[in-house]
C-alpha positions in Angstrom: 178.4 63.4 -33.4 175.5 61.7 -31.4 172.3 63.4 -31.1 170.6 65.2 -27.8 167.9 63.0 -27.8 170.6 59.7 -28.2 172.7 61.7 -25.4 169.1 61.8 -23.4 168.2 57.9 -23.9 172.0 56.9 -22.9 172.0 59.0 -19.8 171.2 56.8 -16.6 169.7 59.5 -14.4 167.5 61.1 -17.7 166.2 56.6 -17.4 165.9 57.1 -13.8 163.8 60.2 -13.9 161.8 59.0 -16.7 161.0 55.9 -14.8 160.2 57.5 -11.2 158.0 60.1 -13.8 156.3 56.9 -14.7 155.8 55.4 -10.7 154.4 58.5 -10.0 151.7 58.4 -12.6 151.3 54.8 -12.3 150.7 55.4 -8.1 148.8 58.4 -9.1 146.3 56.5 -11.4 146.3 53.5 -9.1 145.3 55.9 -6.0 142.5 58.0 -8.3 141.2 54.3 -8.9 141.0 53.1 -5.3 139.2 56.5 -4.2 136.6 56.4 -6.9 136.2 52.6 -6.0 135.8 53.2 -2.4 133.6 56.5 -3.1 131.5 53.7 -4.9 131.8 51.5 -1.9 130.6 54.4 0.7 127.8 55.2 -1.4 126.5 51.8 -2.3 127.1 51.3 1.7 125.1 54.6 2.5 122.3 53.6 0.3 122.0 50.2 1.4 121.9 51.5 5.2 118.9 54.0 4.3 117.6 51.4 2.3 117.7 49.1 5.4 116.4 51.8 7.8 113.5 51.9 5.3 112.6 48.0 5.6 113.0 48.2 8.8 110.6 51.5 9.5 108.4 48.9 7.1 108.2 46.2 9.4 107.8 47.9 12.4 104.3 49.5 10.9 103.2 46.6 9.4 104.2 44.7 12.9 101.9 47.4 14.8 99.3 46.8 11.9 99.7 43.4 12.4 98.8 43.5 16.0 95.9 45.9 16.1 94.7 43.6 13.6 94.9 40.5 16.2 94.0 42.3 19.2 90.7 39.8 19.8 92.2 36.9 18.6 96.0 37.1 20.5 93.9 38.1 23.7 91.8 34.8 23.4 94.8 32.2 22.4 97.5 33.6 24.3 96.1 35.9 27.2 96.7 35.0 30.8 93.6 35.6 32.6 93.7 37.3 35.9 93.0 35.4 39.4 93.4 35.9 42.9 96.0 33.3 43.0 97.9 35.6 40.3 97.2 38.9 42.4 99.5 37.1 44.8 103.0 37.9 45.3 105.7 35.3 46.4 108.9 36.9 49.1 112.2 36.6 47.5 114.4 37.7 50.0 117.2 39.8 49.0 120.4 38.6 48.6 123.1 40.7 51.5 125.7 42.1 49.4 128.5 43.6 52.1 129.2 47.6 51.6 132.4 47.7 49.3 135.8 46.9 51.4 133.7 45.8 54.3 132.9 42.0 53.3 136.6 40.6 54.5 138.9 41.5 57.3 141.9 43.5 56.6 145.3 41.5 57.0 147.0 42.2 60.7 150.4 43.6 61.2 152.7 41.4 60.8 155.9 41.8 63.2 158.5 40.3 60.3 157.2 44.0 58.3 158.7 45.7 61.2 161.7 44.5 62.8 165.1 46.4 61.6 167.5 44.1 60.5 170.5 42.8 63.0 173.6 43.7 62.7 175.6 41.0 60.7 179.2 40.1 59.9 182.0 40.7 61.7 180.8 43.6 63.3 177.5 41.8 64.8 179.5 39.4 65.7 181.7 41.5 68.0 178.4 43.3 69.3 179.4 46.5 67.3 176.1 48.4 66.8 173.8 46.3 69.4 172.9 49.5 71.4 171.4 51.3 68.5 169.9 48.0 67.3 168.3 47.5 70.3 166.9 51.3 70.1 165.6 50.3 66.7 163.4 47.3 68.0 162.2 49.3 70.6 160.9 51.8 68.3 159.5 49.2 65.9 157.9 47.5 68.2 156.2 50.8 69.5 155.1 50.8 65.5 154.0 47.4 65.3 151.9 48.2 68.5 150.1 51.0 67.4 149.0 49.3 64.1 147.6 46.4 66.0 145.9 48.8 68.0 144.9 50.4 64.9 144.3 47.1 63.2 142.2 46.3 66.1 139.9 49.9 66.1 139.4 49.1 62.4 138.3 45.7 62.8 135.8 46.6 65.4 134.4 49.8 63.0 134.1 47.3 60.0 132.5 44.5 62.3 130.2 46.9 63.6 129.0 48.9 60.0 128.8 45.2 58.8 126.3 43.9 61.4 124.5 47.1 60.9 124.1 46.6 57.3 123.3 43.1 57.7 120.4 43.9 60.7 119.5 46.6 58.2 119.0 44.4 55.0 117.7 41.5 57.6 114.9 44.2 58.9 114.2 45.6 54.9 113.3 41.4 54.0 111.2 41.4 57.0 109.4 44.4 56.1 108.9 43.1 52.6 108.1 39.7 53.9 105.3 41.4 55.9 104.4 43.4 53.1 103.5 40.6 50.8 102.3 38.6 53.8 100.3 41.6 54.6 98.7 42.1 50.7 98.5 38.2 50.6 96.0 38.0 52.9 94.3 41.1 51.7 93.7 39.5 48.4 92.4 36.3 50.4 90.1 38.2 52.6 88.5 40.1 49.0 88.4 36.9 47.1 85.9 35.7 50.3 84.2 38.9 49.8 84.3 38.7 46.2 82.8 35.3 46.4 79.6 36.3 49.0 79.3 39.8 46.4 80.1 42.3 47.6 80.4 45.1 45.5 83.4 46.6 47.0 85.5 43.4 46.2 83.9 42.5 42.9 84.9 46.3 41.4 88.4 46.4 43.0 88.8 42.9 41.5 87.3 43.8 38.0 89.5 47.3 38.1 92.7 44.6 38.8 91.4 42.7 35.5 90.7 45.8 33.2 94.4 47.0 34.9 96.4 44.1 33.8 94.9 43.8 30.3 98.3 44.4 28.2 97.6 46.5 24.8 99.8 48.1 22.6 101.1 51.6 22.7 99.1 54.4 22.4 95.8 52.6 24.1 94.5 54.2 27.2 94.6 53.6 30.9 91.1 54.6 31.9 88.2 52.6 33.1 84.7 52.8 35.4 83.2 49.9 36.9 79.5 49.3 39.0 78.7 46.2 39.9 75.0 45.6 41.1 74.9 42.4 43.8 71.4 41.9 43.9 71.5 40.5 40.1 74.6 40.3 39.2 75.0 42.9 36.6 78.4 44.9 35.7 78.5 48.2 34.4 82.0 48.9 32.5 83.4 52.4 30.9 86.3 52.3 29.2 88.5 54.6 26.8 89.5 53.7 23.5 92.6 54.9 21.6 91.8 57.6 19.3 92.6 57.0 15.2 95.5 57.8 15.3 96.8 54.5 16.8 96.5 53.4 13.8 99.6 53.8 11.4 99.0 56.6 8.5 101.9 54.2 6.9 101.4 51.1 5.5 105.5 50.9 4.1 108.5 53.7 3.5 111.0 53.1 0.4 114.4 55.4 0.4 114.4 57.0 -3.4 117.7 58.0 -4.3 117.5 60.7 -6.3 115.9 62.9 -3.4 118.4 61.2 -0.8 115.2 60.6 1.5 113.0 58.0 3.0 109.4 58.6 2.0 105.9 57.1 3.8 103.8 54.8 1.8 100.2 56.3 2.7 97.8 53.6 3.7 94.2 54.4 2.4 92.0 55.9 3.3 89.6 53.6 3.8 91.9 51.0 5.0 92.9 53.3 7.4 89.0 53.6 8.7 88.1 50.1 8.1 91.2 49.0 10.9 90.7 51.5 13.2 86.8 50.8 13.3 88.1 46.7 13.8 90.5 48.0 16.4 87.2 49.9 18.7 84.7 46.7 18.2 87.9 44.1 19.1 88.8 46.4 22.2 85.1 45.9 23.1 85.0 42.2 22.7 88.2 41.7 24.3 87.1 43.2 27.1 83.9 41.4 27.7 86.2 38.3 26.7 88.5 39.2 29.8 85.8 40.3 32.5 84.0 36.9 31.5 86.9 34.8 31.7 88.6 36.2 35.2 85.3 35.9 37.2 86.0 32.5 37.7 83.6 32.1 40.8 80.4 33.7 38.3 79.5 36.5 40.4 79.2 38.4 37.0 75.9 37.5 35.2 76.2 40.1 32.4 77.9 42.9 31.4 77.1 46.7 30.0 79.7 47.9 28.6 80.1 51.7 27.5 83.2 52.4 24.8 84.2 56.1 24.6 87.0 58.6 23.6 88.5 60.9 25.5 89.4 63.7 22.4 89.3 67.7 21.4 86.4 68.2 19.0 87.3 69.6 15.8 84.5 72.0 15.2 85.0 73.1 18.8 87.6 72.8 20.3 86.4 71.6 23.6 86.8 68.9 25.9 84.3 65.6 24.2 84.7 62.0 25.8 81.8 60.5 23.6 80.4 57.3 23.4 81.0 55.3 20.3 80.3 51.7 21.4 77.9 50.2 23.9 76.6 47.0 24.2 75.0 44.6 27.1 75.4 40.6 27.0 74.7 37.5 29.8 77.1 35.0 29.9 75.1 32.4 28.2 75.1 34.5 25.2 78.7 35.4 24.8 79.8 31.9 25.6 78.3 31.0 22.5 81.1 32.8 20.3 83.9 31.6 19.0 85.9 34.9 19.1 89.0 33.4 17.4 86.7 33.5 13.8 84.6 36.1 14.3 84.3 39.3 12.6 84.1 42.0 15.5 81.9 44.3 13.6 79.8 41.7 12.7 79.7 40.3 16.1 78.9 43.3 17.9 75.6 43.2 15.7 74.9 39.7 17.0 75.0 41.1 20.0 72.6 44.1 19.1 75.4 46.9 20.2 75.3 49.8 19.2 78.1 51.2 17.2 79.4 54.4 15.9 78.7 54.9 12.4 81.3 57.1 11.7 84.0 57.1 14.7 86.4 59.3 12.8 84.1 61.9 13.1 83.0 61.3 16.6 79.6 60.4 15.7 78.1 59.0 19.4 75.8 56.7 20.2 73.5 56.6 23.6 75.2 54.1 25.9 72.2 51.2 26.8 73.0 51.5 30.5 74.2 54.2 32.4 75.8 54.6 35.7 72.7 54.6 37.3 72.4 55.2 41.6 70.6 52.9 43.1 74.5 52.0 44.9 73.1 54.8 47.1 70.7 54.8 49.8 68.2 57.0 48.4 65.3 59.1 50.2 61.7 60.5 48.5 62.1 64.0 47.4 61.1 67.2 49.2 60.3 70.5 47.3 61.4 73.0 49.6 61.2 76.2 47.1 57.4 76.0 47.5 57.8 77.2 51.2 60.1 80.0 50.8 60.0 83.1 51.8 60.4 85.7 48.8 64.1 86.5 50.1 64.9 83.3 52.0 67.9 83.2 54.1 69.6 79.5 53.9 71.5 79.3 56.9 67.3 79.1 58.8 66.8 75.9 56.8 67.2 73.1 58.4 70.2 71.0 57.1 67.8 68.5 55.4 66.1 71.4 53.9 69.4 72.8 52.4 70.2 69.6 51.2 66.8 69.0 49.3 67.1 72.6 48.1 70.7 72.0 46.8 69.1 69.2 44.7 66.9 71.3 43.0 69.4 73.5 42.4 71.1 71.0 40.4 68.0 69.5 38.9 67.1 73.3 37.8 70.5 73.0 36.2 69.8 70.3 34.0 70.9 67.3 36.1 69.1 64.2 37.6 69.2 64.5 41.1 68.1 62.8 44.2 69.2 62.8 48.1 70.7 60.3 50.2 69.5 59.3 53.4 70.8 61.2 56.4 73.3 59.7 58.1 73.8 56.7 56.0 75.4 58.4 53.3 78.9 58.2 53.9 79.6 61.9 52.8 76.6 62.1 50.4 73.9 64.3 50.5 72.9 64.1 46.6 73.8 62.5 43.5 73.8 63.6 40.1 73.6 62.6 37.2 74.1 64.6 33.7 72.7 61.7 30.6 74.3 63.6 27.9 76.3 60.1 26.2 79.3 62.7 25.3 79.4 63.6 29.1 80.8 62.0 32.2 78.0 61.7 34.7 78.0 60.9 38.1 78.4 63.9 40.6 78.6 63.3 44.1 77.4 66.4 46.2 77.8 67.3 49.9 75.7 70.4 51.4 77.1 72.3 54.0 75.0 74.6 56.3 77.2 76.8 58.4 78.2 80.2 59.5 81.8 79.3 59.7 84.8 78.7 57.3 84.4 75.0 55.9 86.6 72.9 57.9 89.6 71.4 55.4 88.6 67.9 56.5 85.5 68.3 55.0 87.2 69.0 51.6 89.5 66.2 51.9 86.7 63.9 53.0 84.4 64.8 50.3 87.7 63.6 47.9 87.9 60.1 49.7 84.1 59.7 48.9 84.4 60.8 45.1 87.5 58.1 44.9 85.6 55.5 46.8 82.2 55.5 44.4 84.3 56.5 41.9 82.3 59.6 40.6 83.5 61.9 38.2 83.5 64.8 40.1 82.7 66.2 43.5 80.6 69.2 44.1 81.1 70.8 48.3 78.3 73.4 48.9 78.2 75.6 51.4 76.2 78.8 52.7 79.9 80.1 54.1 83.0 80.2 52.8 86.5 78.1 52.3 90.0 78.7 53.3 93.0 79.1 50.9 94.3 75.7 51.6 90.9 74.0 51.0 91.0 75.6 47.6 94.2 74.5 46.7 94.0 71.2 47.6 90.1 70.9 45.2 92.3 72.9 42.3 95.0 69.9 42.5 93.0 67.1 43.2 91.2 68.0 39.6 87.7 66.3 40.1 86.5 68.8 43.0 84.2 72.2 42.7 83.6 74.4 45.8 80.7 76.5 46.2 80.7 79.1 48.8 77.9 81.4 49.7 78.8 83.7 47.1 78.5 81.2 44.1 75.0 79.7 45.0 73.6 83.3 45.3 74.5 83.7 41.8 73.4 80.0 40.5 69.9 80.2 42.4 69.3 83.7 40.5 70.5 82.5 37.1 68.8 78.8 37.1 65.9 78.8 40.0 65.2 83.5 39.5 65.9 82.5 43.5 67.1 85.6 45.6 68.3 83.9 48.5 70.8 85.4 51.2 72.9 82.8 52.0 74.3 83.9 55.7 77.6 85.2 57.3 79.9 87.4 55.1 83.4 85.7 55.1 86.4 87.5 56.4 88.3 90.2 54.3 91.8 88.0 53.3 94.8 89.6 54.1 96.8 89.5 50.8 99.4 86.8 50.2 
C-alpha cells in the first residue's frame, strides 16, 4: 500500500497547488525587491533634489557675492552711460489688432440655403403639389429677405465698431506720437540749458543719471543733488544699502541625517571687509558715472555725501548718518584707473573721509554741505530787540514776522537766514540743521494773517520744497489752518504747520518770548 506522502507527490492538483504556492512567493519576493529598490530610488532621488537645491542656494549667494564684489569694476567695463540722446524715446506705433469677430465680414445669405425643394417625379411632373410649393418659396423668400436685411444691419454695426476702434487706436498713436514728440523736445530744450548751466537742467539731468544707475537688489533709490553755476561744483547725497545686503551665507550643504539644508556662515570679518568694499565702490561708482555722463563738462568737481538711512540700535530712532564723504575735480579722478584699484585705498587717495566702523554707524562730517547760497539771500534784522514785553505778531510788519520767524529757528538750534522779498519763489527763510546724522535743508514760509491759511498756500509751499528739493517744509502762521490743509501736510510727509497756537508755545520754550499771536480760530464743529 502506497504511502500519503507518495499519494500527495502523485496527485496533479497537490503539484498544481504546490507550484501556484511557489509563484506566489516567487511574485511576492520579486514585488518586496522592486519596492525596496524603488524606495532606494525615491530616496536617492529626494536627496539628490535637496542636495541640488542646496548648490543651487550656493551659487545664487556666491553670484550676489560675486557682484557686490564687482560693483566698480562691471560699472566701468560694461556700464552704459547716460546722454540726452539716450533720454530720447523713438514712436513705435502700435500695431491695430481688430476687436475679436470684428476683423472680417460675416458670409451673406445665400438663397440656395433657403429655397424648399420642387416637387419631383411623376407628381411634379403633372404639377401635383405646385400651389403649396409656390407658398413655400414665398415664405422662404420672405426668410432669405429678412436675413439680408439682417445681414445688412450687422454689417453696418461691425463696419462702424471697426472704424471706431481703428480712429480710436489711430488717435491713441497720435497721442503717443505727441507724447514722445512732446518729451523729445523737452530733453532738447534742457540739454541747451544744460549746456549754458543752468542749474535747473544740470540737477534734473544729474537726478536722470543717478536714476538710471542699475544696482542690485536691496540698494536704495534715494539721492540729493545742488549744482553751483558760477564754478561748476556738484553737491551729491546718496543712500547706501545697509549690511545686510551683503549675504550672511557664503554656501548651504543638505546633511542627511537631520533631513535639512543648513547655511554656511561667512565670517565675520569677511562679512565687514565686503560690505565696507561694497559703501567705498558705490561711492566711486558714482563719481565714475556723474563724470562720465556730463559729456559737455559743465561739472568741474563733485562733493559727494554717502549716508544710511537705518533705526539705531541703542535707540531706536530714526538715524540717516553719514559714513562716506569725499570732494574731487575732474583732473584728479581722471587719473584713476578704477578697473585696479582698491576702493578703500582709493578713497584715501582722494582724502575722503570714511567710516571707521560702518556696522556700527560710526559717522563722519560730510566736507560740504547743502549750503544756500541757491537762494537770494538778505542781511539779517534782529527784531526781538524792539519788542514790546507782550508783543502782539499780527502789528509786525510781514518782513518783521519773517525775520522774527528766523530767529525763532535760529533760537532752535538751526542756521537760518531770509530771502529777499518778492524774489523768493515761496521762501521767506532757509534752514539749515549741520548735525552729519541729520537731513538739513528746511524751507520756511511766514504767514501774517488774521484769517484761516488759504489751502493754496499749503500746496504751494509743497511745490517749492519739491522744486529746491529741501527736506522738509515748515508754513508759519499767526492764524490758523483748515482740516483739508492738514491732511494734505500729514500725507505729503515732508510738511509741518504752525498755527498761532504752536509758535506761542515755541517762542516761550526757545526765545522765554510771550508773544500773542492774533485772532482766535473758530470753534470746529465735530466731524
Amino acid at each position: 500500500m502506497a504511502s500519503r506522502s507518495g499519494a500527495g507527490a502523485n496527485d496533479p492538483y497537490a503539484r498544481e497547488l504546490a507550484r501556484q504556492a511557489r509563484e506566489q512567493e516567487k511574485a511576492r519576493k520579486a514585488a518586496e525587491a522592486e519596492a525596496k529598490r524603488q524606495a532606494r530610488e525615491q530616496k536617492l532621488a529626494y536627496e539628490s533634489a535637496w542636495a541640488q537645491e542646496a548648490v543651487d542656494l550656493t551659487y545664487v549667494v556666491e553670484n550676489d557675492a560675486e557682484q557686490l564684489s564687482t560693483l566698480l569694476s562691471t560699472a566701468v567695463l560694461y556700464g552704459s552711460t547716460l546722454t540726452f540722446d539716450r533720454l530720447k524715446q523713438e514712436f513705435v506705433p502700435a500695431v491695430f489688432v481688430p476687436p475679436k469677430g470684428r476683423s472680417k465680414a460675416a458670409p451673406p445669405p445665400r438663397w440656395e440655403e433657403y429655397e424648399p425643394v420642387p416637387p419631383r417625379g411623376l407628381l411634379g411632373a403633372l404639377g401635383f403639389g405646385r400651389k403649396n410649393y409656390d407658398a413655400d418659396v414665398e415664405a422662404a423668400r420672405k426668410r432669405f429677405d429678412k436675413a439680408l436685411r439682417k445681414h445688412a444691419r450687422d454689417e453696418k454695426a461691425r463696419v462702424e465698431k471697426l472704424n471706431g476702434a481703428r480712429a480710436e487706436h489711430d488717435k491713441e498713436n497720435r497721442q503717443e506720437a505727441a507724447r514722445v514728440e512732446a518729451w523729445n523736445a523737452q530733453v532738447e530744450e534742457r540739454r541747451g540749458a544744460y549746456r549754458d548751466r543752468e542749474v535747473e537742467a544740470v540737477e534734473w539731468f544729474v537726478d536722470q543719471a543717478l536714476a538710471a544707475a542699475e544696482y542690485p537688489h536691496g540698494f536704495p533709490k534715494v539721492h540729493k543733488v545742488s549744482y553751483q553755476a558760477d564754478t561748476g561744483d556738484l553737491l551729491v547725497e546718496i543712500d547706501l544699502p545697509l549690511e545686510d545686503v551683503v549675504p550672511a551665507a557664503r554656501s548651504y550643504r543638505y546633511v542627511k541625517s537631520r533631513d535639512e539644508i543648513t547655511a554656511v556662515p561667512r565670517p565675520d570679518k569677511e562679512r565687514k571687509d565686503l560690505y565696507a568694499s561694497v559703501l567705498a565702490q558705490t561711492a566711486l561708482r558714482t563719481v565714475h558715472e556723474l563724470f562720465a555722463a556730463d559729456t559737455e563738462d559743465v561739472v568741474r568737481s563733485i562733493a559727494l555725501n554717502c549716508h544710511v538711512a537705518t533705526i539705531d540700535r541703542a535707540t531706536g530712532r530714526e538715524v540717516h548718518p553719514c559714513l562716506i564723504t569725499l570732494q574731487t575735480d575732474r583732473d584728479e579722478f581722471d587719473q584713476l584707473v578704477l578697473t585696479q584699484v582698491d576702493p578703500r585705498a582709493c578713497l584715501k587717495r582722494l582724502r575722503s573721509l570714511v567710516s571707521p566702523n560702518p556696522y556700527e554707524l560710526e559717522p563722519v562730517r560730510p566736507l560740504v554741505t547743502f549750503d544756500l547760497s541757491k537762494f537770494r539771500l538778505m542781511d539779517s534784522m534782529d527784531v526781538v530787540a524792539g519788542l514790546d514785553s507782550r508783543p502782539v505778531l499780527t502789528d509786525l510788519t510781514p518782513t518783521e514776522f519773517e525775520h522774527l520767524v528766523r530767529q525763532l529757528f535760529e533760537a532752535i538750534g538751526l542756521e537760518s537766514v531770509n530771502t529777499q522779498p518778492s524774489k523768493d519763489e515761496g521762501v521767506d527763510a532757509v534752514a539749515m540743521n549741520t548735525d552729519p546724522v541729520m537731513r538739513g535743508l528746511c524751507i520756511i514760509q511766514a504767514k501774517r494773517s488774521a484769517k484761516v491759511v488759504p489751502f493754496e498756500s499749503v500746496s504751494a509751499l509743497a511745490g517749492v520744497v519739491e522744486h529746491k528739493r529741501a527736506a522738509k517744509g515748515i508754513l508759519v502762521t499767526t492764524s490758523w489752518f483748515g482740516r483739508a490743509s492738514e491732511a494734505f501736510a500729514n500725507e505729503h510727509g515732508r510738511l509741518e504747520l504752525l498755527d498761532g497756537a504752536n509758535l506761542v508755545h515755541l517762542f516761550k520754550e526757545h526765545m522765554d518770548l510771550d508773544v500773542i499771536p492774533g485772532p482766535v480760530p473758530p470753534r470746529r464743529r465735530p466731524k
